[in-house]
N, C-alpha and C positions, 0 to 999 in steps of 0.2 A: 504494500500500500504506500502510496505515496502523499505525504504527509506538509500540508502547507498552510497552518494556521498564518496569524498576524507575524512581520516580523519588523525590526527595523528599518526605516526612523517610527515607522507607525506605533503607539500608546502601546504599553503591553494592555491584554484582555482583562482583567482584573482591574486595571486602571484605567480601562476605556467601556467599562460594563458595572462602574461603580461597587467590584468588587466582589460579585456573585459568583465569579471563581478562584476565591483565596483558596490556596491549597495549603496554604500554611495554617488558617483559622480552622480548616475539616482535618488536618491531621492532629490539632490541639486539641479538639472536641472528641475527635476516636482514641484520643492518650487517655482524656478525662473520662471517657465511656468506658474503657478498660480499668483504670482504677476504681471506677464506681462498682465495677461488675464483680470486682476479688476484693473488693472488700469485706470482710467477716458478718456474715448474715444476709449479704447482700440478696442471696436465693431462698433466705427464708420465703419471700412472698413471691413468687414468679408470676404473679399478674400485674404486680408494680415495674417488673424489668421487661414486661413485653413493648412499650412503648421505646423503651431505652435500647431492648436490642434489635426493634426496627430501625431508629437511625441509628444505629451502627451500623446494620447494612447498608443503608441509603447510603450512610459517608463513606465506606469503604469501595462501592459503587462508583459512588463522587469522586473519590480521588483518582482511584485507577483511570479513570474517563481523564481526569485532567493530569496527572502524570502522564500519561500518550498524548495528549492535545499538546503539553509542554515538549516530550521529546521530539514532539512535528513541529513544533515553532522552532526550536535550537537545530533541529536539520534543515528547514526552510531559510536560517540567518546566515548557516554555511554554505548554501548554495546558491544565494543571492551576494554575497563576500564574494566567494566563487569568479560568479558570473560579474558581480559591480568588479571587479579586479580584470578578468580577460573584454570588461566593456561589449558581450555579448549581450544585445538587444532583443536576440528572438529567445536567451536560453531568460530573462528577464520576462517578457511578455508570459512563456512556459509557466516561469513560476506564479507568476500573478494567477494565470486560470488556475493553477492548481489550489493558489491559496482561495481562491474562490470557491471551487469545487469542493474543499474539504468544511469551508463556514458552512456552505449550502447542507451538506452531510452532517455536520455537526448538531445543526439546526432542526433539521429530521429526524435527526436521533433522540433529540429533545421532545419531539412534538409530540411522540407516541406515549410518553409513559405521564407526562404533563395530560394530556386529554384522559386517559384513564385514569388519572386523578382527581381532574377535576367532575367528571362524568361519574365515578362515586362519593364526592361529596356532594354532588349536587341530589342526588338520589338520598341521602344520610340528609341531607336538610330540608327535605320532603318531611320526613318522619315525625309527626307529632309528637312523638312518646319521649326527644329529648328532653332531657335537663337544661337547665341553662347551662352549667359550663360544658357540656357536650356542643349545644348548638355553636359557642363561641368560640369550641375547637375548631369547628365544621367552619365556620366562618372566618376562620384563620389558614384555614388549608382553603379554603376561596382567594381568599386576601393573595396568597402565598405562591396559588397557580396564575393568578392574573401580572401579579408583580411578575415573574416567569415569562411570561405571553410578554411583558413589555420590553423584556431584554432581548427574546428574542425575536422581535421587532428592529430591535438596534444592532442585532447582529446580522438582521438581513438587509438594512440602510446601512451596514458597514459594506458587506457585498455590493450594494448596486454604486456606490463611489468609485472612480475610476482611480485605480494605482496606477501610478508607474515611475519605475524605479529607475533613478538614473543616477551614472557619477556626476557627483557636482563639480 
């Protein structure tokens, strides 16, 4: 696969998407999620850690997805160095579409597990039978996929901007 997130001069992702991809904030939260989990009693109650050990998956999820998104940005900066160095125009053009074609992928990847989420909370806040801090969960994973929908919004007006890379 070839691999062409954002690369220099452009913003890294995390600072051009206000930060929805810290991978340094999801791998702090799955350090803290592990300690919370071997903590002494921690399994006495296994319906208090069923919340806790779904996002640990989700982060570990998370990270893998952006650890590969990173190691595609740091190969996309070597072969744009590369190319801005031998001043190859069409191996430049190359990588632009490629870094376009993997946002567009990126983006896709998002879209499906985002809509299954928001599609059962929308059905969970159907349900009369909540609680209130139930409904405000349900309305926080609304809150949570829309915020989502608007980054990747910004990732697809990242796409349709024209790059092009030149030495200066």
């Amino acid at each position: 696969m070839i691999c062409a997130p954002p690369v220099s001069p452009c913003p890294s992702v995390s600072t051009t998407f206000g930060g929805v991809f810290d991978v340094a904030a999801s791998e702090q939260r799955l350090r803290d999620i592990e300690a919370e989990i071997s903590r002494p009693g921690a399994w006495d109650k296994p319906e208090a850690l069923t919340p806790i050990l779904q996002e640990k998956s989700r982060l570990e999820d998370e990270v893998g997805r952006l650890n590969r998104l990173k190691t595609c940005r740091d190969d996309m900066e070597e072969w744009l160095a590369l190319a801005l160095e031998n001043e190859d125009q069409e191996a430049l053009e190359s990588l632009e579409q490629q870094q376009r074609e993997q946002i567009i992928q990126l983006s896709h990847e998002l879209k499906t597990p985002l809509a299954v989420i928001e599609g059962n909370a929308d059905l969970l806040a159907e349900d009369e039978a909540l609680t209130p801090e139930q409904r405000e969960q349900v309305e926080a994973i609304l809150r949570g996929t829309e915020q989502t929908r608007t980054y990747l919004l910004k990732i697809r007006a990242q796409v349709q901007t024209p790059l092009k890379y030149k030495r200066p």
